[in-house]
C-alpha positions in Angstrom: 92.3 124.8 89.0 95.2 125.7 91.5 95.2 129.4 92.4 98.0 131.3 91.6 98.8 135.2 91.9 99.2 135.0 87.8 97.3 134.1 84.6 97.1 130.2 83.5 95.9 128.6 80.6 94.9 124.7 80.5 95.6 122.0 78.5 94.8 118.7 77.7 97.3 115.9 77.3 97.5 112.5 76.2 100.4 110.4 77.7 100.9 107.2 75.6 102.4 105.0 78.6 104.7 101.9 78.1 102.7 100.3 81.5 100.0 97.9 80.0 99.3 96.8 77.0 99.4 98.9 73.6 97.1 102.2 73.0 96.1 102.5 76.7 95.7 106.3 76.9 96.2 108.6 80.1 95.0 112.2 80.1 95.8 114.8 82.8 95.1 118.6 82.8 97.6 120.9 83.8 98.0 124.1 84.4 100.6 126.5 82.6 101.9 129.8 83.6 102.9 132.6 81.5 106.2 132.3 82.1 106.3 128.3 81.5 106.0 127.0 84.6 104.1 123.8 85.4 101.6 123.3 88.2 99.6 120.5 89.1 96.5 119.3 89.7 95.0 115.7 91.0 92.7 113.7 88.6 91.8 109.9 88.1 91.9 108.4 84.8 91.7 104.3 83.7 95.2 102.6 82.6 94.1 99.0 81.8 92.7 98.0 84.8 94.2 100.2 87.0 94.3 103.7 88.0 96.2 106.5 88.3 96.0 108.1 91.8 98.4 111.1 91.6 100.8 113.1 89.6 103.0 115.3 91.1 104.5 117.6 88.6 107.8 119.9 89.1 107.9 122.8 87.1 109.6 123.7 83.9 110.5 126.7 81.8 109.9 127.3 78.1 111.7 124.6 76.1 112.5 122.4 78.8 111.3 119.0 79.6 109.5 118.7 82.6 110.0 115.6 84.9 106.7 113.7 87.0 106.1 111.0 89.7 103.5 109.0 88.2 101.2 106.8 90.9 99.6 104.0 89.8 97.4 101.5 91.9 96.8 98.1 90.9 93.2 96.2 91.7 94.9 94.4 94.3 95.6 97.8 96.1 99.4 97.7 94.9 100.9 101.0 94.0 103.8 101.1 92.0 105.2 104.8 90.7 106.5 105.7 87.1 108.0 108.7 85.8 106.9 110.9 82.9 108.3 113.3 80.6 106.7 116.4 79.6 108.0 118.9 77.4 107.2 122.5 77.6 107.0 124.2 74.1 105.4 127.8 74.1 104.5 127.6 77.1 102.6 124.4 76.3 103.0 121.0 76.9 103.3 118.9 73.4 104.3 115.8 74.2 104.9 113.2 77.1 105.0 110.1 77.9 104.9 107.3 81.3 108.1 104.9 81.0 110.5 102.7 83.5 108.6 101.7 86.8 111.1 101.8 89.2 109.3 100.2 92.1 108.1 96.9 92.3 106.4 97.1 96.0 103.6 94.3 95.7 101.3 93.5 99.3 101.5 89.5 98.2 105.3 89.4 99.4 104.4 89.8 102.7 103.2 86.6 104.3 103.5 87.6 108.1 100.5 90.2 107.7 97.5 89.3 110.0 95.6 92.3 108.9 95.6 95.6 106.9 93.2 98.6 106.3 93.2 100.9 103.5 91.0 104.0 105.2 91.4 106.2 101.2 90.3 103.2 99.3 86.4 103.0 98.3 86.8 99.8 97.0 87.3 98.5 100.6 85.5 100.9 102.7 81.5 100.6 103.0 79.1 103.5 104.3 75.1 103.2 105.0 73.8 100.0 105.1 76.9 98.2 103.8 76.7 100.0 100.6 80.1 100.0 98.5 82.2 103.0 98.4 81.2 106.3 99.5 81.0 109.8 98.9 82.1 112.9 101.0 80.7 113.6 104.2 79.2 110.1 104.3 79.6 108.2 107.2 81.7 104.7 107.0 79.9 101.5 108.8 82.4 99.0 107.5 86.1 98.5 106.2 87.4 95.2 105.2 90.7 93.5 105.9 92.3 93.5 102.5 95.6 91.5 103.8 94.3 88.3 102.5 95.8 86.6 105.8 91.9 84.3 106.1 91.4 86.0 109.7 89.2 88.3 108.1 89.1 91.4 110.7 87.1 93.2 109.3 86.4 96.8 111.5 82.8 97.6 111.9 80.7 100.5 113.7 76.7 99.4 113.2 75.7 102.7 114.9 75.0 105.9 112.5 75.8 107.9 114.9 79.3 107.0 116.1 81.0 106.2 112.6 83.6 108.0 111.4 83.3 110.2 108.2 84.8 110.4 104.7 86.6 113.6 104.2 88.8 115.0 102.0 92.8 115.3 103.0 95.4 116.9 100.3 93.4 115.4 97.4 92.4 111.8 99.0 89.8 110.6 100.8 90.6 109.7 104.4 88.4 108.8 107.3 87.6 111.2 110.1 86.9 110.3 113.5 85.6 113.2 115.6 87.3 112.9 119.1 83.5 112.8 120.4 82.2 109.5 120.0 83.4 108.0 116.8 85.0 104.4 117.0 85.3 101.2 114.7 85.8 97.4 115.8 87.0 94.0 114.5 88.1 90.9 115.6 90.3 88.2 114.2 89.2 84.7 113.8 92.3 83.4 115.1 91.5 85.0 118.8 94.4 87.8 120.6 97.2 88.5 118.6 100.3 87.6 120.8 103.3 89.2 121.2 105.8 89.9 119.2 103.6 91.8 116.5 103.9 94.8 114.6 101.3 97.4 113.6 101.9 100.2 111.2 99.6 103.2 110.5 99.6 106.7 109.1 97.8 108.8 111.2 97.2 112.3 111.2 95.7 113.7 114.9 94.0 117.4 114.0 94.0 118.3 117.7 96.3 118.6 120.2 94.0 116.8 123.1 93.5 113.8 121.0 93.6 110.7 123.3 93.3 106.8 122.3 94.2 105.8 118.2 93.7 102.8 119.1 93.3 99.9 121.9 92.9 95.6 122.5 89.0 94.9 123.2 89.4 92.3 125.6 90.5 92.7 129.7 94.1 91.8 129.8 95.0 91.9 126.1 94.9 96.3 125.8 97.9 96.9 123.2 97.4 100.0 122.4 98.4 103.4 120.9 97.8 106.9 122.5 98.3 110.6 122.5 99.0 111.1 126.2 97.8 114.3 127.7 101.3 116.1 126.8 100.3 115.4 123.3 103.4 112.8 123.1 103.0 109.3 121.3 102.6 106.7 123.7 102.4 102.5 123.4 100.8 100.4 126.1 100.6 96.6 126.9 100.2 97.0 130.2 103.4 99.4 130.3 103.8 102.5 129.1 106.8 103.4 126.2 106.2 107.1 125.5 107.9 109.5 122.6 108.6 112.6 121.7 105.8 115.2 121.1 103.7 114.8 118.2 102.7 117.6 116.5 98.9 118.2 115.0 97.7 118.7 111.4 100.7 116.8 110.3 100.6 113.1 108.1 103.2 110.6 109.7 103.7 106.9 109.8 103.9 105.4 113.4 105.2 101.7 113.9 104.6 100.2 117.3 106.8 96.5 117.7 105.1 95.1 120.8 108.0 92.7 122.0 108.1 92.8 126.1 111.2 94.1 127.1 112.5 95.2 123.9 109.9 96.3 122.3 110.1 99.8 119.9 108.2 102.9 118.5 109.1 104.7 115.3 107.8 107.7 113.7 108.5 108.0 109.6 111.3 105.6 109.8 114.3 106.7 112.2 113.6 110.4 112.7 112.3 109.1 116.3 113.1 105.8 117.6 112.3 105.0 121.6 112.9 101.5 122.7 112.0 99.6 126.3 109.5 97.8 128.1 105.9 98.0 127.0 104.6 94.6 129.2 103.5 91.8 127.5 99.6 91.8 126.8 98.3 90.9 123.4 96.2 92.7 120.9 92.1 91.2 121.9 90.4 92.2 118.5 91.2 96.0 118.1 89.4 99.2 118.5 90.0 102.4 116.3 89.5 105.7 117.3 88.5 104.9 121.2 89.9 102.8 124.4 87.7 99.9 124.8 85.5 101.6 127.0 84.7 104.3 125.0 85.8 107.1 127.6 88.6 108.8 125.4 88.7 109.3 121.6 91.0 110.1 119.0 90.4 113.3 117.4 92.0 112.9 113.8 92.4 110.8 110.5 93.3 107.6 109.9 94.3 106.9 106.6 96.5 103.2 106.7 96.9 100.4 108.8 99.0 97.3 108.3 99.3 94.2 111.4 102.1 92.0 111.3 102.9 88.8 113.1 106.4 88.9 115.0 109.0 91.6 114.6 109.5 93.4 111.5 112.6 93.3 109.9 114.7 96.0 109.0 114.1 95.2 105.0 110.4 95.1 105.2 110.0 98.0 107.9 111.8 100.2 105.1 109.9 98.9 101.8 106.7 99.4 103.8 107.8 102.9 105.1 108.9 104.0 102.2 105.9 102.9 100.3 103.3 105.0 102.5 105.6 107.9 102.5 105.2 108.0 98.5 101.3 107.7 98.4 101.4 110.3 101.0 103.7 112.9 100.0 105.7 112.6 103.4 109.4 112.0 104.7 110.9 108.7 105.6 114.3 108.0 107.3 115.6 104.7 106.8 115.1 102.8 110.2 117.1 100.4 112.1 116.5 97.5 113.0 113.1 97.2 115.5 115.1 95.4 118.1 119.5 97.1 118.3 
């Protein structure tokens, strides 16, 4: 139950949705005030064959109806949102129901991904001795590449001690990599990953002296991504493109578009944009949470990471950005093209 400086009351409620097939039944508890007002909390419930992640719910007084986001994730890892109606009689809620999906975001449409990590789903994410899923405070040894691009990068840490941990992080589960000695690997099938590519990722650093997110494996191929010791973003293939300062504590989605000369670095769209040089090496398997070398770590969550092959267009970079900024409850500015 949310804490509030006033008295709730619960209730229960069914939501017949019109996503699925007939008689599939959602039910969410929520918490009304005295005066009428909605609050919400996060629960997981089973919508034919896929499940609802979060509600977000707005408020409401007495005899209004009270509009929600809806999240729903598909088996393949596809979240698309609805909306619902509640309506607030008495200070409860009688009636309600999900309608109108009003995105239709779907993973399969994009055929230039090499890889992708989903660090908040269990499905994907293995802990112990490769056992499925995980629980909090367990420690993650494997996550698979979900992109369905065959070069099957998976990352992998064999070592108890140095894997990052599942923690909780505004009502998901995220991994945490503890700026010590926590790192993950993989490498594609296909060998480096040349330039031009494009990697996206939500990150969320938790301390100010966080160092390497990320980094290329092999001598002469060290893309990489790093909080500099001024705490600004920085991207590196063998030249440095640095950003504005990024602040701790705080969920935002980075793109890095490693393209020589005109390459590009974004932060939630176009609310930072820095373009130049950032030299040409490629991306030799890839490293999370450390520099190759293990000498400097990345204090911090990561929560989502998408590769893709050549420049991202401005279309894509939006329906991408725009997706991650719903499942995380974060701002996106619509962003210009990677390369003016």
């Amino acid at each position: 139950m949310l804490k509030q400086p006033y008295d709730t009351k619960t209730v229960s409620v069914d939501f017949a949705p019109l996503l699925g097939t007939s008689g599939a039944i959602v039910s969410q508890v929520l918490s009304i005030t005295d005066e009428g007002n909605v609050t919400s909390v996060f629960s997981t419930a089973s919508i034919i064959g896929e499940t609802v992640v979060r509600w977000r719910i707005t408020g409401g007084v007495d005899g209004e109806l009270v509009a929600s986001t809806v999240q729903v994730e598909t088996s393949q890892g596809t979240i698309r949102e609805a909306v619902c109606i509640v309506e607030v009689i008495d200070h409860q809620i009688i009636s309600g129901e999900v309608f109108s999906p009003v995105s239709s975001f779907n993973w399969d449409d994009f055929d230039n991904q090499l890889s992708r990590w989903d660090l908040n789903d269990l499905s994907s994410v293995l802990v112990g001795d490769d056992e499925l899923g995980g629980q909090l405070g367990e420690s993650i040894s494997r996550v698979n590449d979900i992109s369905g691009s065959g070069l099957e990068c998976n990352l992998l840490q064999p070592l108890d001690a140095r894997r990052p941990t599942i923690v909780d992080d505004e009502g998901l589960h995220v991994a945490s990599f503890d700026g010590t000695d926590d790192w993950m690997v993989g490498t594609w099938l296909s060998g480096n990953v040349a330039q031009p590519f494009t990697v996206i990722a939500v990150i969320k650093a938790t301390n100010n002296t966080s160092r390497q997110v990320w980094d290329g494996i092999a001598s002469g191929a060290q893309a990489q991504l790093r909080l500099n010791s001024s705490s600004e973003i920085e991207m590196d293939a063998g030249t440095s493109l640095v950003g504005d300062f990024f602040n701790v504590n705080v969920t935002r989605i980075v793109t890095t578009v490693y393209n020589g000369t005109e390459s590009a670095l974004f932060v939630n769209g176009n609310n930072q944009q820095v373009v130049g040089d950032v030299g040409t090496q490629a991306l030799g398997g890839i490293q999370m949470g450390s520099d190759r070398l293990t000498t400097s770590f990345y204090r911090g969550y990561l929560k989502y990471v998408v590769v893709l092959d050549g420049v991202v267009s401005v279309d894509d970079h939006n329906a991408i950005g725009e997706w991650l900024a719903n499942r995380y409850g974060i701002g996106w500015t619509e962003a210009p093209p990677a390369v003016p």
